[in-house]
C-alpha positions in Angstrom: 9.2 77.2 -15.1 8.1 77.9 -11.5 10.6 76.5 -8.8 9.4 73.6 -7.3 7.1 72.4 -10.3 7.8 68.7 -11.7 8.3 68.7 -14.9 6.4 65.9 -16.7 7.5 62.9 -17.6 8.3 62.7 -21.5 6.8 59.8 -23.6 8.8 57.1 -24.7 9.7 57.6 -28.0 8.4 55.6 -31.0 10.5 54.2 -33.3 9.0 55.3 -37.5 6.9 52.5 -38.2 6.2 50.9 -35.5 2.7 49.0 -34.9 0.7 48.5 -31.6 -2.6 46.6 -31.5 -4.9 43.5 -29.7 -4.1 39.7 -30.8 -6.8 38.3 -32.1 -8.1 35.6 -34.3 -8.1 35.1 -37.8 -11.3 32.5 -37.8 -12.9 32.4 -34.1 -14.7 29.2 -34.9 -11.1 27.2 -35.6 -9.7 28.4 -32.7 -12.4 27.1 -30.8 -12.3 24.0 -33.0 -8.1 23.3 -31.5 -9.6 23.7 -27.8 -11.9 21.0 -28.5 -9.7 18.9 -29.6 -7.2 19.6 -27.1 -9.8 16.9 -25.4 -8.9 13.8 -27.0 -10.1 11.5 -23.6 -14.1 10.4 -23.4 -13.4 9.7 -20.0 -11.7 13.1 -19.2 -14.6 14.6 -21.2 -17.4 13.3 -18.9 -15.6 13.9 -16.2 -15.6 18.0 -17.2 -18.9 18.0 -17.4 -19.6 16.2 -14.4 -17.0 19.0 -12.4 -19.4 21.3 -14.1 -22.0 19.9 -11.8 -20.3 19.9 -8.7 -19.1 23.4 -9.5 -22.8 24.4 -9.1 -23.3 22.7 -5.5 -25.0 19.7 -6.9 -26.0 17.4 -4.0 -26.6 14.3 -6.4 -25.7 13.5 -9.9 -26.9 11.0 -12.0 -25.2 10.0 -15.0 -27.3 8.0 -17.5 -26.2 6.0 -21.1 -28.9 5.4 -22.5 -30.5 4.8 -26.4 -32.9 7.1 -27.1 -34.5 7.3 -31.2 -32.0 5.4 -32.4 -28.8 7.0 -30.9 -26.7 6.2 -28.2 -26.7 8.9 -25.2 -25.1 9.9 -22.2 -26.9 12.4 -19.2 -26.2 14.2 -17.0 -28.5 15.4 -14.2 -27.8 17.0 -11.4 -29.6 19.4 -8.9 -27.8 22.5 -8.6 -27.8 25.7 -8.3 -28.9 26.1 -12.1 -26.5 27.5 -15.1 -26.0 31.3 -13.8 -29.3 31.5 -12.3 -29.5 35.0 -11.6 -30.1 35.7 -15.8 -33.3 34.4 -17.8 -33.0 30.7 -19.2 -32.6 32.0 -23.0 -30.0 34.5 -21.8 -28.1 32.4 -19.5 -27.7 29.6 -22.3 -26.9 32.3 -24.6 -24.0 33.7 -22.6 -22.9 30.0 -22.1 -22.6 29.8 -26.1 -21.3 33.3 -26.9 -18.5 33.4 -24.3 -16.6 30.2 -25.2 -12.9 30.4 -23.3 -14.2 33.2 -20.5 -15.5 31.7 -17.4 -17.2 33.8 -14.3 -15.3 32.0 -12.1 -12.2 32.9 -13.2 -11.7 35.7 -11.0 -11.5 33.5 -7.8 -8.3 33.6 -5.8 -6.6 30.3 -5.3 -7.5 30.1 -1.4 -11.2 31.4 -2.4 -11.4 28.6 -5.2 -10.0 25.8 -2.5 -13.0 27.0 -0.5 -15.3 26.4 -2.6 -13.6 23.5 -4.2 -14.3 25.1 -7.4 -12.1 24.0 -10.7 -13.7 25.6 -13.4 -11.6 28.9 -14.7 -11.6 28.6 -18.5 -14.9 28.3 -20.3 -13.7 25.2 -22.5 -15.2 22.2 -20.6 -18.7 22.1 -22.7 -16.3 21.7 -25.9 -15.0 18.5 -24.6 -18.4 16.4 -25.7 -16.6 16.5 -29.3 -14.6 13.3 -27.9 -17.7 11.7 -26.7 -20.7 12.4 -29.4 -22.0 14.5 -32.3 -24.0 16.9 -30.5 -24.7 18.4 -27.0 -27.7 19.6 -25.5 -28.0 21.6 -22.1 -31.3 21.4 -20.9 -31.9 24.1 -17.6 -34.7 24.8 -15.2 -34.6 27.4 -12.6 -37.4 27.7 -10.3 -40.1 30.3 -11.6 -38.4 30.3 -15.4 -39.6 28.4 -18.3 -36.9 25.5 -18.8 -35.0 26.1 -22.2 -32.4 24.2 -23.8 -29.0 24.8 -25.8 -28.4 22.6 -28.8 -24.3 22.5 -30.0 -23.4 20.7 -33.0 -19.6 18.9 -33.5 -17.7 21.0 -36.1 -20.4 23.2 -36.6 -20.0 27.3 -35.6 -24.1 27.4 -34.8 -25.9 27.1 -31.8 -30.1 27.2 -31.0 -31.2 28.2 -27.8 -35.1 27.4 -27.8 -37.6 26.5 -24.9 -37.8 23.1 -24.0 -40.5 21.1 -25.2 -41.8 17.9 -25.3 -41.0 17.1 -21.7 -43.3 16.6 -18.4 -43.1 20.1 -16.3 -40.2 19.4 -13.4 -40.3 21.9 -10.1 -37.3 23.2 -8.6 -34.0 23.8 -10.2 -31.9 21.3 -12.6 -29.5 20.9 -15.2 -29.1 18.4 -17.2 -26.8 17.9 -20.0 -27.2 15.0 -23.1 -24.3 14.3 -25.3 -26.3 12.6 -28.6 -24.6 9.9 -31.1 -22.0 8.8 -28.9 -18.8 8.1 -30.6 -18.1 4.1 -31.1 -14.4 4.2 -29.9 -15.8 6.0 -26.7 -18.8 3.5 -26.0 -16.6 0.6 -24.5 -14.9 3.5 -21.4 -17.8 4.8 -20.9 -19.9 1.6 -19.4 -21.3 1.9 -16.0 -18.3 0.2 -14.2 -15.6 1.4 -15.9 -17.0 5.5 -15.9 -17.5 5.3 -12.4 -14.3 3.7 -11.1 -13.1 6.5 -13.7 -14.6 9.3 -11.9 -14.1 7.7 -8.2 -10.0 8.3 -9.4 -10.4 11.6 -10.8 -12.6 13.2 -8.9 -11.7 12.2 -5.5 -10.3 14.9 -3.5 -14.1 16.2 -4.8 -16.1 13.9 -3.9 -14.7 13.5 0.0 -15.3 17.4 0.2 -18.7 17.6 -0.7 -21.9 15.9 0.6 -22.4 14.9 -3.0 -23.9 11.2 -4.1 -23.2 10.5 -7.6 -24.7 7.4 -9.5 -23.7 5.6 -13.0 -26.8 3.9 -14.6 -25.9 1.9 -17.7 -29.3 1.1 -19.4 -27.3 -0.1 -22.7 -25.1 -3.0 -20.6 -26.0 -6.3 -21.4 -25.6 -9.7 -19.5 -24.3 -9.7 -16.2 -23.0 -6.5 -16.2 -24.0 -4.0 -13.3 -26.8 -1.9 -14.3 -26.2 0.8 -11.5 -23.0 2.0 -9.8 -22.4 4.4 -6.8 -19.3 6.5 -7.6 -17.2 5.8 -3.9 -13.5 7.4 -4.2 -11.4 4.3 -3.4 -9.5 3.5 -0.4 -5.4 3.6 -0.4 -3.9 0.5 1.0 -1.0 0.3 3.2 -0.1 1.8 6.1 -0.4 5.2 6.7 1.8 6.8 7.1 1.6 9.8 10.1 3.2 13.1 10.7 3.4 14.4 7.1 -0.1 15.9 6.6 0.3 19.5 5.8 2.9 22.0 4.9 2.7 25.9 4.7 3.5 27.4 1.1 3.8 31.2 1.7 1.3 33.4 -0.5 -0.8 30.1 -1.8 -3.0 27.6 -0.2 -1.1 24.6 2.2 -0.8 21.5 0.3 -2.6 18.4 1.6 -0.4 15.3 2.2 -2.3 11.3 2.2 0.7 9.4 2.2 0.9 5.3 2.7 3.6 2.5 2.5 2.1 0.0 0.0 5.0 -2.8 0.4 6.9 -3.8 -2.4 7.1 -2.0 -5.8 5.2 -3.9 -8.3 7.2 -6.2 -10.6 5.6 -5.0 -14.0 5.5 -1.2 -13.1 2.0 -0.8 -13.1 1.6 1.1 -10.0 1.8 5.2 -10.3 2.1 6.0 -6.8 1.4 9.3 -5.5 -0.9 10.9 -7.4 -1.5 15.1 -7.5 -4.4 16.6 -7.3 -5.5 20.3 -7.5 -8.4 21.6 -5.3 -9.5 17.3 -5.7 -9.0 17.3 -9.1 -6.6 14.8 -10.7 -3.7 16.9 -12.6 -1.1 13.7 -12.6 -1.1 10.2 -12.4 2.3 10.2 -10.4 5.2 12.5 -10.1 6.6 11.2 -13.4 4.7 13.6 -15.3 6.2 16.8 -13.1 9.5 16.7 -14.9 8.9 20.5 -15.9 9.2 21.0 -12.1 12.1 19.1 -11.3 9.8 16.6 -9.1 10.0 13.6 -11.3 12.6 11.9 -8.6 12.6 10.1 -5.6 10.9 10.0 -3.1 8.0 11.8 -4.5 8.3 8.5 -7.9 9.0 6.1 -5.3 6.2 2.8 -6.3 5.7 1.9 -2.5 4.0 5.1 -1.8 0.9 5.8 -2.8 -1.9 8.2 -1.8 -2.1 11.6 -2.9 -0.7 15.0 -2.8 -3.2 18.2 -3.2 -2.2 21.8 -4.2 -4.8 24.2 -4.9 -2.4 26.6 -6.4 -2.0 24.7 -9.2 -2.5 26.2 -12.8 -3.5 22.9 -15.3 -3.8 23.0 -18.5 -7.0 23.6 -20.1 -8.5 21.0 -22.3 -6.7 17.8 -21.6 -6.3 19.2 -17.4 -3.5 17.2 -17.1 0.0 18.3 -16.1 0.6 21.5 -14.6 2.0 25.3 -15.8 5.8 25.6 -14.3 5.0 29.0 -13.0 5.8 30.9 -9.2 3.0 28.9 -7.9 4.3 25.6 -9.0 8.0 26.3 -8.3 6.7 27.6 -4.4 4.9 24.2 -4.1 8.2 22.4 -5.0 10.0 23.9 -2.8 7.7 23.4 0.4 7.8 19.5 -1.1 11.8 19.9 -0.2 11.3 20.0 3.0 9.6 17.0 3.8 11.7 14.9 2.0 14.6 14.1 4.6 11.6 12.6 7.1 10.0 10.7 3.7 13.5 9.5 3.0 14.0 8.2 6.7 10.5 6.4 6.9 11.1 5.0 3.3 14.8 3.6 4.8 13.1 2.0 8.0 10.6 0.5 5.9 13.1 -1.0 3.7 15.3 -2.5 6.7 11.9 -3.8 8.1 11.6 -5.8 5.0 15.0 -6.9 4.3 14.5 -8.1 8.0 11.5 -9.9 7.7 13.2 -11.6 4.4 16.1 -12.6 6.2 13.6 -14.3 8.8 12.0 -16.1 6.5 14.9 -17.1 4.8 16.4 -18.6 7.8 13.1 -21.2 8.3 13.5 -21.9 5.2 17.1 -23.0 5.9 16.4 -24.9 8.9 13.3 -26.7 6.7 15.4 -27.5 4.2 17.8 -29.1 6.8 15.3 -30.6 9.2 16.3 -34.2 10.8 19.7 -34.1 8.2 21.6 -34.9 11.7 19.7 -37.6 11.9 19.7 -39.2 9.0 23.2 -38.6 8.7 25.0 -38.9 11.8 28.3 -38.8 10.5 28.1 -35.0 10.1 28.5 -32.5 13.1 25.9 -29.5 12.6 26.6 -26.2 13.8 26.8 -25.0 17.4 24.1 -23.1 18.5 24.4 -20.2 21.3 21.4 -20.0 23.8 20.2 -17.2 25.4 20.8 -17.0 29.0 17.8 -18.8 30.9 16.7 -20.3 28.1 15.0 -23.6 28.4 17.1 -26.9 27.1 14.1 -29.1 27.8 13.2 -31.6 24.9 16.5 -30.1 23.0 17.6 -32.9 20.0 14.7 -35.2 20.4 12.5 -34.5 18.0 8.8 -34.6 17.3 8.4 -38.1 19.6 10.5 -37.0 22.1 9.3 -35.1 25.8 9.0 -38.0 27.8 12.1 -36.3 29.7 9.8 -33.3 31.6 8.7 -36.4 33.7 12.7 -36.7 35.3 13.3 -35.7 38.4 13.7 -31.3 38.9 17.6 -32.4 39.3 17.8 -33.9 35.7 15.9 -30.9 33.9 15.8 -27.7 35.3 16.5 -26.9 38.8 13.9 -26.4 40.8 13.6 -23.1 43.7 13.2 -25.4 46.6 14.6 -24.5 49.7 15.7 -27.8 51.2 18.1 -26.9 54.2 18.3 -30.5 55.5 18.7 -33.7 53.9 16.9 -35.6 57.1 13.3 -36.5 56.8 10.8 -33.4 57.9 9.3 -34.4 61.0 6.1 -32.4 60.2 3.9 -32.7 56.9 4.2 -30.1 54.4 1.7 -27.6 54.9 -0.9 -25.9 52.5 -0.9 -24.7 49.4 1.6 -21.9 48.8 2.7 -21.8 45.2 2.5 -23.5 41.8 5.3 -24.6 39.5 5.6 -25.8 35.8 8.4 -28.0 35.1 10.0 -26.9 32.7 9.5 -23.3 33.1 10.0 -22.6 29.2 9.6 -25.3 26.9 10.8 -25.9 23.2 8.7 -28.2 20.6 9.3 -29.2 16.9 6.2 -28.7 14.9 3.5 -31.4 15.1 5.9 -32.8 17.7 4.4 -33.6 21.3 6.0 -32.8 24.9 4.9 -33.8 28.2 5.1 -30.9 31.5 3.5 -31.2 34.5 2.6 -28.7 37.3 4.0 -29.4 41.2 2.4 -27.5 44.0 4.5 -25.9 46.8 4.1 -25.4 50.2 5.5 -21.9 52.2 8.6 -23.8 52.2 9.0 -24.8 49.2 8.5 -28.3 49.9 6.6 -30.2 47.3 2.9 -31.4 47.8 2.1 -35.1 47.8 -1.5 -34.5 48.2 -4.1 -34.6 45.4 -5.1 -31.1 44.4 -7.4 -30.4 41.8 -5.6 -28.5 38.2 -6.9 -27.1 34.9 -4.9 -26.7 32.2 -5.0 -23.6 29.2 -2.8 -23.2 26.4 -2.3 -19.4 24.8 -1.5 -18.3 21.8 -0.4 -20.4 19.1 1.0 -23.1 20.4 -1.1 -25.8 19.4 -3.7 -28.3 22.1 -3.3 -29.9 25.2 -3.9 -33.6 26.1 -4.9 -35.2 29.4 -2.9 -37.7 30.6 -4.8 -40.7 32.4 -4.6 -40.7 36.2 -2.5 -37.8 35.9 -4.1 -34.7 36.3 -1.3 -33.0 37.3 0.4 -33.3 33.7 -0.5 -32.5 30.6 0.8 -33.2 26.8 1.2 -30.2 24.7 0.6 -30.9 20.9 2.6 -28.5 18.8 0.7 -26.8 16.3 2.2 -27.0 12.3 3.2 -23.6 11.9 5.7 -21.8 13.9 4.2 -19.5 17.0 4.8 -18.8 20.4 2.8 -18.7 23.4 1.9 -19.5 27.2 1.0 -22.4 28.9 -0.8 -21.9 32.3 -2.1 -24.3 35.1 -3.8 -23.4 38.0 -4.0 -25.7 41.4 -6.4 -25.7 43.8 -7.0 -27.4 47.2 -9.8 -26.5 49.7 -10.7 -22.8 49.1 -7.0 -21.8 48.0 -5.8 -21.6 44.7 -2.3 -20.9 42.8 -1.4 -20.3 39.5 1.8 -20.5 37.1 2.9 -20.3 33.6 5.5 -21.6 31.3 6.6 -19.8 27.7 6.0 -22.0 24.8 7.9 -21.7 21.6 6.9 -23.9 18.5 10.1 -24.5 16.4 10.4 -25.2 12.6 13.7 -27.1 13.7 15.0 -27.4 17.5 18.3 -27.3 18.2 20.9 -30.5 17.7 22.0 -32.9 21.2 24.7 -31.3 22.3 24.1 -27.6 21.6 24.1 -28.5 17.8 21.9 -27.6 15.0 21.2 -24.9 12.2 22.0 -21.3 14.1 21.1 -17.6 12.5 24.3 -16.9 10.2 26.1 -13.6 12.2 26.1 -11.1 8.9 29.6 -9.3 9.1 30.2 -6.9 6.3 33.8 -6.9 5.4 33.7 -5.9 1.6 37.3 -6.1 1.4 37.9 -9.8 2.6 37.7 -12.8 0.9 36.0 -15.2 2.6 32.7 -16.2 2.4 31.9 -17.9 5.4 33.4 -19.0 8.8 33.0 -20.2 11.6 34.4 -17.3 14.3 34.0 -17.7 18.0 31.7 -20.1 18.0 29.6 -18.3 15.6 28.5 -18.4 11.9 29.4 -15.9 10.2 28.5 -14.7 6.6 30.2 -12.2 4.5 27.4 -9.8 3.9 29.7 -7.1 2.3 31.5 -10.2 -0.2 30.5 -9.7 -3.8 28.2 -12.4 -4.2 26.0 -11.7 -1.4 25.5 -8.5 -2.5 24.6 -9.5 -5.9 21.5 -11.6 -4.5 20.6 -9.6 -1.2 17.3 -8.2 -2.7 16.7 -12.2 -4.1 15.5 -14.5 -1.3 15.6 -17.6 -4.0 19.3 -17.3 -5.0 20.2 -16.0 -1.6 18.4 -19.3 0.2 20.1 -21.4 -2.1 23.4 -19.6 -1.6 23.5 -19.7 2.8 22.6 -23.4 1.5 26.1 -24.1 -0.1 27.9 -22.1 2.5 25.9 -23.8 5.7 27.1 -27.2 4.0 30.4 -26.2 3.5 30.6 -25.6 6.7 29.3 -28.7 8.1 31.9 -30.7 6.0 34.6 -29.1 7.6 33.3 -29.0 10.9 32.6 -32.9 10.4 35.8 -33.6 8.5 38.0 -31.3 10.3 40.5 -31.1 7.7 41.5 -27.8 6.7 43.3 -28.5 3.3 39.5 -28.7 2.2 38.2 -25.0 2.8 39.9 -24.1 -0.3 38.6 -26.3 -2.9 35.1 -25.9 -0.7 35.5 -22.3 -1.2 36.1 -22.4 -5.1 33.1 -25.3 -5.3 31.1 -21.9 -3.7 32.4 -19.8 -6.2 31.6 -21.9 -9.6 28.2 -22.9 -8.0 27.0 -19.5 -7.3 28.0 -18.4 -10.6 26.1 -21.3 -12.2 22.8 -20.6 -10.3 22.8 -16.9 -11.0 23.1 -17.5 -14.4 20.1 -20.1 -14.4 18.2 -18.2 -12.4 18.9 -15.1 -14.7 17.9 -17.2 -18.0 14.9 -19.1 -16.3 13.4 -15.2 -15.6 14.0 -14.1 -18.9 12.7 -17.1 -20.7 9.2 -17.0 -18.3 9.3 -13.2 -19.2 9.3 -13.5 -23.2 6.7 -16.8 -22.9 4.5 -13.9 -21.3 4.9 -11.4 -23.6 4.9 -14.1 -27.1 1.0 -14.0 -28.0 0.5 -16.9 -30.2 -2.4 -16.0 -32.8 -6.0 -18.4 -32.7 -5.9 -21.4 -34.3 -2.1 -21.6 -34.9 
């Protein structure tokens, strides 16, 4: 051999014996037989052939059921681009019939199918009419062809492919598909409300792609049921949430992010949360069905998301179209999924202290409702003390719904008033014009449904008050309730508290001759104001201290509440039990704040202990009894 020459590469050897050939099948007809009935949904079925249509560039679809010579029907029309209308009509149906699992559209790429928002890939979705009827027929028109039809048969291997007859000459280009002798287990999913709330699910990504309008007309409902529906993809509720709307998968498509906080998870489970789609097609009802992925976990499965996640990449299973093939594509999606899950996780945890705040809020007006007037009507206790923010107005404090009277004292008796007075002698000139307005008392405080009197004082450059008449208008802002005029008193005004809580503003403005001044006061409508003396119902101070015993004390003045004790943390996600529980401990408080005996705390502290117990275990009971009263379905007549 010459130097330099490669010597060629030997051939592998071949073991005696050994066989090489193609895979193929024993009976073509039962193989295609399986693939259609890998299609066990109606629903799923209809929706196939309606992906069919927006596959071609259909720019409306109408969807028909319909009797027609005795048998039930369901049609499909749409306009199209035709079934492959670059062959004849007999041909084109003809390939559509001989070339059952091959699709032409197979060969897109994953970025060149999101495009086009194509779906389509395996040449099975004709076979899914077995779930819905006995027999299929594809009817197709192309401009400047003669309109033929394909006729398929359930469980039967033959097709005909014939021109179409018996039908008024249509223009243009249209397909129209007619599944005959609908089956009767699929009749009752496939009424016009119930196929197009169907299709607004699973086709939505679709839908808000494409300048598509697709109609459900139900010609076989009776009554009042609706006759025609507009397909609309719903709406998610909740709040959206922002920042997480795209992320980069190298080599495939980006995946599209909708994501929204939808408040609580549902008591009964029903809710599926985020759903995944594939080019707008739905693949999964929720993450739970990505276990083959190592998805089904939070937060992808958490219930208070919802919205949608979309992934072009996606290979789905043909036939049913509903999970997805664990491949590279699906293990590169889950990993871009990883790393949006540490800002998920964070929105999810503010979210969830949001709420436990607002609970807490609501459970403390309930506490002060449940212990509204209880000083009064038993004067023998002492309530809490309660801690007032600095500049906070005392006006009206302790007196109740009748009380307010007291914003008619003098500025000394209420709040002080800025009034420079450098000399207690008599001013030897007037006071002089109008220079400012004041509202005494510059923040007020009202029970609900409870009424308070204020009234305005105009000011000269010195401070010095006005004795002139001066002309005033009153508004109240916000919810605060309505104002009342006071006879012969224009000056003052009587704020009625609305019956709700709210806050707002209360304004006056004062004019005399051509000059006019204005002022406003804050205006807080309480469920409860506090007790005379700085007494009353205060926000329990949470202190988590897991390790101590106590339950509740009193500590600088303060309540405090042992958020970290066992028992709280057995009813923190229960406002019922935990209400009823800062009950017990607010009135074992108030009995030994009243008594002042300590030798009771203990035997308080146990009557705590057995009580809680108790109501847990009620509570517990009560939920399981409602629950099995729910679910027992007494038979008619019994």
């Amino acid at each position: 051999m010459a130097a330099g020459t490669k010597r060629a590469k030997a051939a592998p050897r071949v073991a005696k014996g050994t066989v090489r050939g193609r895979l193929r099948a024993s009976d073509p007809f039962e193989l295609i037989r399986w693939l259609a009935l890998s299609q066990p949904d109606p629903r799923k079925a209809l929706a196939e052939l309606v992906q069919n249509s927006l596959d071609a560039g259909a720019g409306r679809i109408r969807i028909t059921r319909i009797r027609e010579r005795g048998h039930a029907c369901l049609k499909i029309l749409d306009d199209g681009e035709g079934v492959i209308p670059d062959l004849d009509r007999s041909a084109a149906l003809r390939y559509i019939a001989t070339h059952i699992g091959h699709s032409r559209k197979r060969s897109l790429s994953p970025k060149e199918r999101l495009a086009l928002m194509t779906q389509g890939q395996y040449g099975i979705g004709l076979l899914g009419f077995w779930s819905l009827g006995e027999a299929l027929e594809m009817r197709s028109q192309v401009d400047g062809h003669t309109s033929h039809r394909l006729v398929l048969h359930r469980d039967r291997a033959d097709f005909v492919v014939e021109p179409l007859r018996g039908r008024l000459p249509l223009g243009g280009t249209w397909t129209e598909v007619v599944v005959v002798g609908l089956h009767r287990e699929a009749m009752p999913v496939l009424t016009g409300r119930r196929a197009a709330d169907y299709l607004a699910v699973e086709l939505r990504g679709q839908l808000l792609s494409r300048q598509v309008e697709v109609e459900v007309e139900d010609r076989m409902s009776r009554g009042r049921a609706p006759k025609r529906v507009v397909v609309r993809p719903p709406r998610f509720l909740g709040e959206r949430i922002g920042g997480i709307g795209g992320v980069d998968v190298p080599g495939y498509p980006p995946i599209r992010l909708e994501l929204y906080l939808s408040g609580e998870p549902t008591p009964d489970g029903d809710r599926r949360g985020l759903a995944v789609y594939a080019a707008g097609t739905l693949v999964a009802e929720g993450f739970q069905d990505l276990a083959a992925i190592g998805l089904d976990r939070p937060p992808w499965t958490d219930e208070r998301l919802s919205g949608f996640v979309d992934f072009a990449g996606f290979q789905v299973s043909p036939g049913s179209r509903r999970g997805v093939v664990p491949d590279a594509a699906a293990g590169a999606f889950a990993a871009a999924l990883a790393s949006v899950e540490p800002a998920l996780l964070a929105v999810l945890e503010q979210h969830e202290r949001r709420r436990e705040e607002e609970i807490d809020r609501g459970i403390v007006r309930d506490l002060q409702r449940a212990f509204r007037d209880f000083y009064r009507q038993r004067p023998r206790y002492a309530m809490l003390p309660i801690h007032e923010e600095a500049g906070a107005g005392q006006a009206g404090e302790g007196e109740g719904p009748g009380a307010g009277e007291g914003a008619d004292a003098p500025a000394g008796e209420g709040e002080p008033l800025a009034v420079d007075i450098r000399t207690t002698a008599v001013d030897l000139l007037p006071p002089g014009p109008l220079a400012s307005v004041r509202i005494v008392p510059r923040s007020v405080q009202i029970e609900c449904g409870g009424r308070k009197v204020v009234r305005a004082l105009a000011l000269d450059a010195a401070g010095r008050p006005l004795d002139r008449a001066l002309t005033w208008r009153w508004e109240a802002l916000g919810a605060v309730g309505q104002l009342e005029a006071t006879d012969g008193h224009p000056e003052r005004t009587t704020v009625v508290a609305s019956e709700a809580p709210g806050e707002g503003t209360l304004r006056v403005t004062g004019q005399e001759g051509g000059q006019t001044c204005s002022a406003e006061a804050s205006v807080e409508v309480l469920d409860q104001l506090p007790a005379r003396g700085g007494e009353g119902i205060p926000e329990p101070d949470l202190v988590h201290q897991a390790s101590a015993p106590w339950r509740s004390r009193m500590h600088d003045g303060r309540w405090q509440v042992n958020a970290g004790h066992r028992e709280y943390r057995a009813i923190v996600d229960r406002p019922a039990l935990k209400l009823r529980y800062l009950a017990m401990l607010f009135a074992k408080e108030i009995v030994l704040r009243s008594s002042q005996d300590p030798r009771l705390e203990r035997p308080l502290e146990q009557l705590v202990e057995v009580a809680s117990f108790a109501d847990r275990n009620i509570s517990s009971r009560g939920g399981r009894r409602r629950r099995e009263e729910e679910e027992t379905v007494e038979e008619p007549g019994r």
